[in-house]
C-alpha positions in Angstrom: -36.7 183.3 -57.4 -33.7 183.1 -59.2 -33.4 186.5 -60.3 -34.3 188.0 -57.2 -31.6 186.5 -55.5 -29.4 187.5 -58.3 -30.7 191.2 -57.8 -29.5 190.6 -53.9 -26.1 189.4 -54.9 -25.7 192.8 -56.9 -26.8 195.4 -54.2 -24.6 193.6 -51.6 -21.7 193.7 -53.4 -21.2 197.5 -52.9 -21.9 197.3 -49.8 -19.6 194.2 -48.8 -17.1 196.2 -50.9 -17.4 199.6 -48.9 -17.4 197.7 -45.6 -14.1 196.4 -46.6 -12.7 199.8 -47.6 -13.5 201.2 -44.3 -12.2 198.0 -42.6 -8.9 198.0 -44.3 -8.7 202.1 -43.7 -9.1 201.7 -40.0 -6.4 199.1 -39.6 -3.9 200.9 -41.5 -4.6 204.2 -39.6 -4.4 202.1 -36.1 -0.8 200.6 -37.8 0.6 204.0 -38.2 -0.5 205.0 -35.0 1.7 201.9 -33.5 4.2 202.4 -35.5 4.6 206.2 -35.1 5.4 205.8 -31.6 8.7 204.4 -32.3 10.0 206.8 -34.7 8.8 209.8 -32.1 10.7 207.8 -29.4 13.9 207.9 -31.8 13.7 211.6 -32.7 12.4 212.1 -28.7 16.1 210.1 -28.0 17.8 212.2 -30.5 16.8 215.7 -28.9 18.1 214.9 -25.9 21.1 213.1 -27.3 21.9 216.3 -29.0 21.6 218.5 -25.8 23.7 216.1 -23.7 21.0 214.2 -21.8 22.2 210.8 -22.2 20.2 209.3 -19.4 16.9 210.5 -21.1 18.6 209.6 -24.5 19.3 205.9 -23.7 15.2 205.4 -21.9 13.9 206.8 -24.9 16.0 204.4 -27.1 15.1 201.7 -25.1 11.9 202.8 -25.7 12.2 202.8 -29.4 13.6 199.8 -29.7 11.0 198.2 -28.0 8.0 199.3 -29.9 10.0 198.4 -33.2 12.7 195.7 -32.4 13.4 195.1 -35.8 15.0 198.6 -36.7 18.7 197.7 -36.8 19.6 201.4 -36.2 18.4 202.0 -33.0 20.2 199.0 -31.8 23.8 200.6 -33.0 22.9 203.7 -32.2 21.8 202.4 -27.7 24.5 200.2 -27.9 26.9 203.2 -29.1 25.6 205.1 -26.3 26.1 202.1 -23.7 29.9 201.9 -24.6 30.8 206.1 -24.6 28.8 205.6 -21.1 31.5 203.0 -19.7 28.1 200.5 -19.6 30.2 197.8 -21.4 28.2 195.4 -20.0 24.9 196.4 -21.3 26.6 197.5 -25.0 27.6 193.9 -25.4 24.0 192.7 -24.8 22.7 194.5 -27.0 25.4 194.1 -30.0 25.4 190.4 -29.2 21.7 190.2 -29.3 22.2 191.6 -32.6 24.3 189.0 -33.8 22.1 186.4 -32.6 19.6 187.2 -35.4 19.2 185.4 -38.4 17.9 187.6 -40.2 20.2 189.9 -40.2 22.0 190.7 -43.3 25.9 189.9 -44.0 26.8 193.6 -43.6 25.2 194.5 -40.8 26.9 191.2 -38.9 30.2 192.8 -39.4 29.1 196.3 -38.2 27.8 194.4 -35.2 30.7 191.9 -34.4 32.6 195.5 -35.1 30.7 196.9 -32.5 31.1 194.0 -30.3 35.0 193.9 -30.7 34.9 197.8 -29.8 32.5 197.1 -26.6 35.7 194.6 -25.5 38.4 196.9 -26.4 37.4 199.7 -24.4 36.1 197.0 -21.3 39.9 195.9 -20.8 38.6 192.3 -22.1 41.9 192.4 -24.7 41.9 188.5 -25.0 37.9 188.4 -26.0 38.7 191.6 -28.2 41.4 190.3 -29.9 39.0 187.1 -31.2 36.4 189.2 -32.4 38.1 191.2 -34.5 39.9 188.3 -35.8 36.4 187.1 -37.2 36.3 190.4 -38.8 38.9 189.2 -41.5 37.5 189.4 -45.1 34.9 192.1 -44.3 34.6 195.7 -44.6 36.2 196.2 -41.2 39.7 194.0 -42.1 42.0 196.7 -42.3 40.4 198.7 -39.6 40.6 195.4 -37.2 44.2 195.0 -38.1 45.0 198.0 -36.6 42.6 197.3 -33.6 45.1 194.4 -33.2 48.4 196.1 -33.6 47.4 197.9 -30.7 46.7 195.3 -28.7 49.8 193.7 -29.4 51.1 196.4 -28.4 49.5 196.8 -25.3 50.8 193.6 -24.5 54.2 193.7 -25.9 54.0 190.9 -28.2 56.3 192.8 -30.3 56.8 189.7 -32.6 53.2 189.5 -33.3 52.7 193.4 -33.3 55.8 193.0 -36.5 53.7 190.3 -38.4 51.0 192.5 -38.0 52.3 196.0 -38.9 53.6 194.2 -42.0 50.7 193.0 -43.5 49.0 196.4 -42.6 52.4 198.1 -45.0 51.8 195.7 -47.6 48.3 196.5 -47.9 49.3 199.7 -48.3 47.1 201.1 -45.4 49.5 203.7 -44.3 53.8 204.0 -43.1 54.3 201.8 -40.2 58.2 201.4 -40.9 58.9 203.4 -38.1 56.4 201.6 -35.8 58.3 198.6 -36.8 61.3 199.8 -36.1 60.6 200.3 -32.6 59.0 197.1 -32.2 62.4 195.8 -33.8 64.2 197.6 -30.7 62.3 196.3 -28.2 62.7 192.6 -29.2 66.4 193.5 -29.1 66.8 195.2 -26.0 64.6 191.7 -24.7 67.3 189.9 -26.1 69.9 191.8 -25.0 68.7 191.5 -21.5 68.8 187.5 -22.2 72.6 187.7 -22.6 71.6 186.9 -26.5 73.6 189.3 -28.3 73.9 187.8 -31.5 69.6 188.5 -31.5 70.0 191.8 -30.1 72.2 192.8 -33.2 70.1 191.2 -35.4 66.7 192.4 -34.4 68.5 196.3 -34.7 69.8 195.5 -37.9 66.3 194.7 -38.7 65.0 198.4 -36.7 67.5 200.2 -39.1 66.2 198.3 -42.1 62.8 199.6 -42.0 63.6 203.1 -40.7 67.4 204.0 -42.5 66.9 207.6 -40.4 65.1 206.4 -37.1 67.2 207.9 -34.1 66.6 205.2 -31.4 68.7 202.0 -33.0 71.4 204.1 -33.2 71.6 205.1 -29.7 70.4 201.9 -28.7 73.4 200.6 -31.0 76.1 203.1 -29.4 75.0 202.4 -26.1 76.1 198.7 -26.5 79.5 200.0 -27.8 79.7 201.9 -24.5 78.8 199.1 -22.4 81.4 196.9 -24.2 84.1 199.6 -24.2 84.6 200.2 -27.6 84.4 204.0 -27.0 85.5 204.3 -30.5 82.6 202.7 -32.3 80.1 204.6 -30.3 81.0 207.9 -31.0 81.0 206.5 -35.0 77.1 205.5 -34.3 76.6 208.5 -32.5 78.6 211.1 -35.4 75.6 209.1 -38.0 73.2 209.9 -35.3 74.3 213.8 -35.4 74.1 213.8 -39.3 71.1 212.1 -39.6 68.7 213.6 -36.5 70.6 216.5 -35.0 67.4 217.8 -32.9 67.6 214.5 -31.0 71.3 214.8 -30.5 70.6 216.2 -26.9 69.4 212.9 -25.5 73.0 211.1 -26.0 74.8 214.5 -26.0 76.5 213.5 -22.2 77.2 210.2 -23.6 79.0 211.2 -26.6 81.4 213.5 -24.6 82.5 210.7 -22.4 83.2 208.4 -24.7 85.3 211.3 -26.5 87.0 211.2 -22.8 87.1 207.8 -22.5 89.4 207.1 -26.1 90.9 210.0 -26.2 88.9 212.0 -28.3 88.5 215.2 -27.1 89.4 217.7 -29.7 87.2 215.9 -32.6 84.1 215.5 -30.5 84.3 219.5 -29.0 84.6 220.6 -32.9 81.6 217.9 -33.8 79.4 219.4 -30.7 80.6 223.2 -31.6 79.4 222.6 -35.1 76.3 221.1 -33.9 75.4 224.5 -31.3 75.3 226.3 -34.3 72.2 225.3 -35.8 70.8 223.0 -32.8 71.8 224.7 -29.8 70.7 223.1 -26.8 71.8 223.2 -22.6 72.5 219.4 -23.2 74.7 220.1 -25.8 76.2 223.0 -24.1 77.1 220.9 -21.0 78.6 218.2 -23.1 80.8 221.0 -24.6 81.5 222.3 -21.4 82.8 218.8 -20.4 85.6 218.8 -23.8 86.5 222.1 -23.5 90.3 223.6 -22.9 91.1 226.6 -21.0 91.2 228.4 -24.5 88.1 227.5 -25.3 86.2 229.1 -22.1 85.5 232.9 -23.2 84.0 231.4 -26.1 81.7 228.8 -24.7 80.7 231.4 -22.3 79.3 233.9 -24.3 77.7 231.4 -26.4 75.9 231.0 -22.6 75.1 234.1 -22.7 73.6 234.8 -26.3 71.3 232.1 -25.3 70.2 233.5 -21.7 69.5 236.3 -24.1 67.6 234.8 -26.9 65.9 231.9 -25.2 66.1 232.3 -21.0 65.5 229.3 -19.3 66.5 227.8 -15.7 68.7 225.7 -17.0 70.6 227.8 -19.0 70.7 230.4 -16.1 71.9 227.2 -13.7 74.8 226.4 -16.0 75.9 229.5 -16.0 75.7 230.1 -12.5 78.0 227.2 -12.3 81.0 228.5 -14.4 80.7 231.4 -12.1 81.0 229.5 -8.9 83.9 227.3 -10.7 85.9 230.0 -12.0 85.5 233.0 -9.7 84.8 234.4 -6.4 82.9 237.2 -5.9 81.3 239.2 -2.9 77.6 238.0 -3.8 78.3 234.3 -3.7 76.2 232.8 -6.1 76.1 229.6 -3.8 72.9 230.4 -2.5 71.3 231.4 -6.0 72.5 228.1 -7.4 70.6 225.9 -4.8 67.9 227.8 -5.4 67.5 227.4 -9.2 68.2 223.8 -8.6 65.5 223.5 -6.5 63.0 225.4 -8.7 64.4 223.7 -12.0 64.5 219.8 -10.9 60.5 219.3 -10.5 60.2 221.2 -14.1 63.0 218.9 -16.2 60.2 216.8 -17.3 59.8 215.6 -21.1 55.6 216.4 -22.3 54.1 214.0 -24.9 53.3 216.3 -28.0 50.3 214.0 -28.5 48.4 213.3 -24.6 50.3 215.9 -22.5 51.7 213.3 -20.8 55.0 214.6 -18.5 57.5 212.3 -17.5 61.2 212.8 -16.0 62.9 210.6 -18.2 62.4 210.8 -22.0 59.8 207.6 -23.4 60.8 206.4 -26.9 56.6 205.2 -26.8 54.3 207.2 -24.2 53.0 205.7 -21.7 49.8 207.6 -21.6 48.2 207.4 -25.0 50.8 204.5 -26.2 51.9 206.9 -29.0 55.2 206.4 -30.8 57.7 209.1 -31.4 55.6 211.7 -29.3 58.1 213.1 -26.9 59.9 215.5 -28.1 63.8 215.2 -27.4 63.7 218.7 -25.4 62.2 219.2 -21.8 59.6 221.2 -21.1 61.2 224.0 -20.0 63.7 224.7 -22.4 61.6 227.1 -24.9 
C-alpha cells in the first residue's frame, strides 16, 4: 500500500509542477497586458504632445497615470503640461499630490517642490512661491531658487532683500550680478531721496558705484542731485566721468549737461567737451545740446555736421533740427513753417525707446523694463534714430 501511494506521489509531481508553469505563465502574460496599457497611453500622450495636441496629450496622460500611478514621470511630465496651459490650479494638484507620497525618494521631492514653486510663480501666488522655494535650500535646485527669488524681490521692490540676495548668488559664484546690484543700490537711494534722507541717498550710490565702478545710472542719478541743489559745477564734473566712462549713453543727460554749462558759466568747456564727443558718438541729442552752447562762429560748422549726418544716417529728427536752424536763421519763399509741423507731428508718436530684450516701446527711457523686468535693456537711442 505503501508503495503504491509512493508511485502516486511521483506521477503527480509533474503534473502539479506543469500546472504551475502554465499558471504562473498566464498571470504574467495577463500582467503585461495591464501594464502595457500605460506605457501605450504615455507614448499615445507623447505623439500628440509632439504634434501640438495638448488637449489629447493631457487625456492620454491622465490616462497613463492612472493605469500606473506609481510612475513618477508621468506625473512631472501632466503637471508640466498643466502649468504651460495656464491650468495652475490643476498643476499644483498634481505636484502636491506628489509631495504627499512617502515613498518618494529625496530627489524627486525637490524636483517636485521645484515644480510646485514654478506652478506658484507663474499663478501670481508670489508670497506662496517665495516659501516654496525657500524649502528648496540645500538641494539641487538652491542656486536655481535663489534666482527664482531675486526676481521676486524684484517684482516687489524689496530692493534690500533683492541686495542680500544677489550677493549671496555673486559669492557663490553663480554668475555677475554687480550691475544688478547696482541698480537695486539706486533705487533704495532714490527711495531715500524722496524721504528727504539724503545722507542715505548718498550712501546707498556710493554703494551703486561700488559694485559697478563703470555703471552709467549713479552717475546721472548723482549729477542730477547736483542740479537740483545748484551746484551746476559738480554736475557737469559727474557728468564729464560719465562722458569718459560710457559715451554711448551720454545722449540721455546730453540737455542736462548743456544747462548746467549755462547755468555756471561754462559754455566754452562744455561746447569743446560735446564737439569732442560728436566725433565718435554722434547723436541728435548731442547735436541739440551743442546747438544750445554754440556762438555765432560756431554755426557754419555745427551745420554742416547736420548735414553730413542727414547724409549718412537720415532720420526725422535730424531732418527736424535742421528744419529749425532754417526757420531761426533765414527766410525764404518756401516757408519751412508748414514742413516743420509736419515732421513734428510724424516724429513725436515714433521718439519711443525699444527694449533690446521684449520689444517693449516706451516714451521715456526705463533704466529696468517694464515688460520683461530686464535690466540694462533699453538702449540709450530711440527707435528712430538708425
Amino acid at each position: 500500500m505503501d508503495s503504491d501511494a509512493a508511485i502516486w506521489l511521483l506521477l503527480a509531481l509533474p503534473v502539479a509542477f506543469g500546472l504551475g508553469w502554465l499558471a504562473s505563465r498566464f498571470e504574467l502574460r495577463q500582467t503585461a497586458r495591464e501594464g502595457s496599457d500605460g506605457p501605450r497611453a504615455y507614448y499615445r500622450g507623447l505623439g500628440l504632445l509632439l504634434s501640438e495636441q495638448q488637449d489629447k496629450a493631457i487625456d492620454a496622460f491622465i490616462e497613463a497615470v492612472q493605469k500606473d500611478p506609481d510612475t513618477i514621470d508621468l506625473h512631472f511630465a501632466l503637471g508640466g503640461l498643466f502649468r504651460r496651459r495656464g491650468e495652475f490650479e490643476r498643476a499644483v494638484r498634481v505636484h502636491e499630490h506628489l509631495l504627499r507620497r512617502a515613498d518618494l525618494r529625496p530627489a524627486d521631492r525637490a524636483r517636485a517642490r521645484h515644480a510646485l514653486a514654478q506652478d506658484f510663480f507663474k499663478a501670481g501666488l508670489f508670497d506662496r512661491a517665495e516659501a516654496a522655494f525657500r524649502e528648496l535650500q540645500g538641494t539641487a535646485y538652491d542656486t536655481e531658487a535663489l534666482q527664482a527669488r531675486l526676481s521676486l524681490q524684484e517684482r516687489s521692490r524689496d530692493w534690500a532683500a533683492a541686495i542680500a540676495i544677489g550677493e549671496e548668488l555673486e559669492a557663490r559664484a553663480a554668475g555677475s550680478y554687480a550691475q544688478r546690484l547696482s541698480h537695486y543700490a539706486c533705487e533704495l537711494s532714490l527711495e531715500a531721496e524722496a524721504r528727504g534722507d539724503a545722507l542715505r541717498a548718498e550712501q546707498h550710490l556710493d554703494r551703486a558705484r561700488q559694485w559697478a565702478p563703470d555703471a552709467p545710472r549713479p552717475l546721472v542719478i548723482a549729477a542730477r542731485r547736483w542740479g537740483l541743489l545748484g551746484r551746476q559745477a559738480q554736475a557737469m564734473q559727474v557728468l564729464d566721468e560719465l562722458m569718459h566712462r560710457q559715451p554711448g549713453t551720454f545722449a540721455l543727460v546730453a540737455a542736462d549737461y548743456a544747462a548746467h554749462a549755462i547755468a555756471c558759466g561754462r559754455q566754452a568747456q562744455a561746447r569743446m567737451a560735446l564737439t569732442r564727443l560728436a566725433n565718435e558718438h554722434s547723436s541728435i541729442e548731442v547735436l541739440r545740446a551743442i546747438a544750445r552752447l554754440e556762438e555765432p562762429s560756431d554755426r557754419p560748422a555745427l551745420d554742416q555736421r547736420l548735414l553730413d549726418t542727414l547724409k549718412q544716417r537720415p532720420s526725422l529728427p535730424a531732418a527736424q533740427m535742421a528744419l529749425e536752424r532754417i526757420e531761426a536763421s533765414a527766410q525764404t519763399l518756401l516757408s519751412s513753417a508748414d514742413i516743420q509741423r509736419a515732421l513734428t507731428q510724424i516724429a513725436t508718436p515714433m521718439r519711443r525707446y525699444r527694449c533690446a530684450a521684449c520689444g517693449f516701446e516706451a516714451r521715456q527711457h526705463f533704466w529696468q523694463c517694464p515688460g520683461c523686468q530686464g535690466w540694462d535693456t533699453y538702449p540709450p537711442r530711440r527707435i528712430e534714430e538708425p
